[in-house]
C-alpha positions in Angstrom: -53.2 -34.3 30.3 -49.4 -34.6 30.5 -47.7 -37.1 28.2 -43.7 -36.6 28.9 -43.0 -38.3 25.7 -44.3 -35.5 23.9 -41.6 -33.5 26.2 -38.8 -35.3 24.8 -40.4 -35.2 21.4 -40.6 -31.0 21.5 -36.8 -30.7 22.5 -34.7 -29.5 20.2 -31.9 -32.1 18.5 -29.5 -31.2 15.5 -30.0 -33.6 12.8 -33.4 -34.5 14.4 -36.5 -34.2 12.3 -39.8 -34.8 12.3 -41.9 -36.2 9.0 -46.1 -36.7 9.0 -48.5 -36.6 6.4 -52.1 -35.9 7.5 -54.9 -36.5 4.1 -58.4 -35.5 4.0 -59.7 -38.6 2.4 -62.5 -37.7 1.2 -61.1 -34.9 -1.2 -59.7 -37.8 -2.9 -61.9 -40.6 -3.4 -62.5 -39.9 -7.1 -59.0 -39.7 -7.4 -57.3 -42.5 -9.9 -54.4 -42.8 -7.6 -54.6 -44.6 -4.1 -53.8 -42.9 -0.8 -51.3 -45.1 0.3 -49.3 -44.1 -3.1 -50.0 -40.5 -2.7 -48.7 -40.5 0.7 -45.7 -42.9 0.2 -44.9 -40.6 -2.7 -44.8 -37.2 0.0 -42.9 -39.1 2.2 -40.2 -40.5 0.0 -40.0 -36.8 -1.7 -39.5 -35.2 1.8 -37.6 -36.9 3.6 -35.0 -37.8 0.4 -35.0 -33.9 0.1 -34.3 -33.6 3.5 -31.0 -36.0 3.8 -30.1 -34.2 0.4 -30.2 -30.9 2.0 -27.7 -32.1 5.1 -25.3 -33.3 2.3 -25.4 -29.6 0.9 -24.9 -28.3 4.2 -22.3 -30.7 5.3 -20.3 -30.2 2.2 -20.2 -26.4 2.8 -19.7 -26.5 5.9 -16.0 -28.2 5.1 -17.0 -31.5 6.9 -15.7 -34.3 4.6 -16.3 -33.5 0.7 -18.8 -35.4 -0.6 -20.4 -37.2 2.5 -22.9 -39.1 1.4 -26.2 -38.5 3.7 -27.8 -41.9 4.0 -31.4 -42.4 5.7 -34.0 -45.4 6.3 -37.2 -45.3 6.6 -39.1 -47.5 8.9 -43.0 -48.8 9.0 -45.2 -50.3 11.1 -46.5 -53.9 9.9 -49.2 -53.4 7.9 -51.3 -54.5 4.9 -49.8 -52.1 2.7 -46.1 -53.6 2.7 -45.9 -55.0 -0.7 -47.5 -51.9 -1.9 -45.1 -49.4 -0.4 -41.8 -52.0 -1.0 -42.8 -51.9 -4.7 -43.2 -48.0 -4.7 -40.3 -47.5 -2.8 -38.4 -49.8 -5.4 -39.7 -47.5 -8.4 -38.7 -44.3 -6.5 -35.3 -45.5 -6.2 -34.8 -47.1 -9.5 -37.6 -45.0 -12.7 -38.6 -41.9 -10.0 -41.7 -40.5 -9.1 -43.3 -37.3 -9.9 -40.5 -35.3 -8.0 -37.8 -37.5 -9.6 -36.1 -40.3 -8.2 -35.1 -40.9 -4.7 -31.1 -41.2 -4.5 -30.3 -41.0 -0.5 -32.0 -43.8 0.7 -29.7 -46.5 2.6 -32.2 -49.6 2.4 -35.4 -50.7 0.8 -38.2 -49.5 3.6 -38.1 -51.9 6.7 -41.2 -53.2 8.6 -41.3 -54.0 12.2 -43.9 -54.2 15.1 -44.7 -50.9 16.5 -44.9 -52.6 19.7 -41.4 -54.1 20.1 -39.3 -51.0 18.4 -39.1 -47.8 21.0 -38.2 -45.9 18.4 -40.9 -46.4 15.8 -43.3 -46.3 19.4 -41.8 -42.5 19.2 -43.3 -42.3 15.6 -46.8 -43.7 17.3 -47.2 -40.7 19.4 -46.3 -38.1 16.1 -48.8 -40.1 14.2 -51.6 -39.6 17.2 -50.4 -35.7 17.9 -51.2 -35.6 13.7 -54.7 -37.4 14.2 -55.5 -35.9 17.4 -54.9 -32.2 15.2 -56.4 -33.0 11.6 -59.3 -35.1 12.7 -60.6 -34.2 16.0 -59.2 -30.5 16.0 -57.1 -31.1 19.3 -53.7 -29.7 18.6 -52.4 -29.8 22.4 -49.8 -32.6 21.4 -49.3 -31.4 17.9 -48.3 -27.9 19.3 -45.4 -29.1 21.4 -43.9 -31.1 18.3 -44.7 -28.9 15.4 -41.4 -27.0 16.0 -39.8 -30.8 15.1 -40.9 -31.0 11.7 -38.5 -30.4 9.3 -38.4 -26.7 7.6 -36.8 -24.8 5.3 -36.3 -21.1 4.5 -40.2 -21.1 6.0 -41.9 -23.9 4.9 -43.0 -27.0 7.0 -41.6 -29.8 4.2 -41.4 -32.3 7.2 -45.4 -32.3 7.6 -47.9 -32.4 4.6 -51.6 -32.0 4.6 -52.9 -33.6 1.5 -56.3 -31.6 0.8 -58.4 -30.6 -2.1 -59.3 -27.3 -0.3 -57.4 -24.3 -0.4 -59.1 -22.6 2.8 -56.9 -25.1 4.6 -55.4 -22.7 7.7 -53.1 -25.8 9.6 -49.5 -24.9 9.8 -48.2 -27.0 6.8 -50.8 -25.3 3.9 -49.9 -22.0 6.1 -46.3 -22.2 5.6 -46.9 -23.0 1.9 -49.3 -20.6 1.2 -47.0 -17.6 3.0 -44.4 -18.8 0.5 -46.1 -18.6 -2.9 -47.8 -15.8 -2.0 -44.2 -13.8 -0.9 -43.2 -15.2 -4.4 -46.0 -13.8 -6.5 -47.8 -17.2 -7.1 -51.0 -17.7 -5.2 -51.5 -20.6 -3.7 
């Protein structure tokens, strides 16, 4: 089956990158934190380490000194959005585990999947992720996986929260190459 969206999705686009957490519930359900806070927390670490890494880079590249990277993060209406907008508020302002989140333009908007084409484009990322972690088909995740953001090896733009170290999927890979190139096993 041919989906062109996933075409446009795979090509290549500087300052472009792609962000998806996939969690094996189960691992977690004695776990005294919730999996919408685990997951809001990888994503806010992520992708705030991401915009802080194009500020680096833009700063040594001799673009303007000091230019501020700036990003927003948009969700899909859901149940969870005065969970996630009073998360979001205490990464920004006390920190999460990682520290706190300092590039972040706005508090986290919520819009209808349905009516935004851009957050449609976050749809088909979230299905290519399903389709992969819970079903095993990674025809759609294969084309994007390229997307995700990475650095000096690792996958940081995709996360596969787990409780098993087996895990072989391209973001525990990446990880797990990583430690292990560093002398700490995984």
């Amino acid at each position: 089956m041919e989906i062109p969206v996933y075409d446009l999705l795979s090509l290549e686009r500087k300052g472009v990158a792609l962000f998806g957490i996939a969690m094996f519930k189960p691992g977690f359900q004695r776990s005294w934190v919730p999996p919408i806070q685990m997951t809001c927390e990888e994503m806010a670490g992520h992708f705030d380490a991401y915009l802080q890494s194009l500020e680096v880079a833009s700063n040594t590249a001799g673009d303007k000194p000091g230019e501020k990277q700036r990003g927003l993060i948009v969700f899909d209406q859901s149940r969870h959005e005065k969970t996630v907008q009073t998360l979001m508020t205490q990464y920004r302002t006390t920190g999460a585990s990682f520290g706190r989140v300092k590039h972040l333009a706005e508090v986290p908007l919520f819009t209808d999947s349905k009516i935004t084409r851009m957050l449609q484009l976050a749809d088909f990322v979230a299905y290519a992720i399903y389709r992969r972690y819970e079903h095993g088909d990674s025809q759609f995740f294969d084309m994007i996986t390229p997307r995700f953001n990475e650095r000096e090896g690792v996958l940081h733009g995709l996360v596969h929260l787990n409780n098993r170290r087996e895990c072989f999927c391209p973001a525990c890979l990446t990880r797990r190459q990583v430690a292990v190139t560093f002398g700490n096993p995984a």
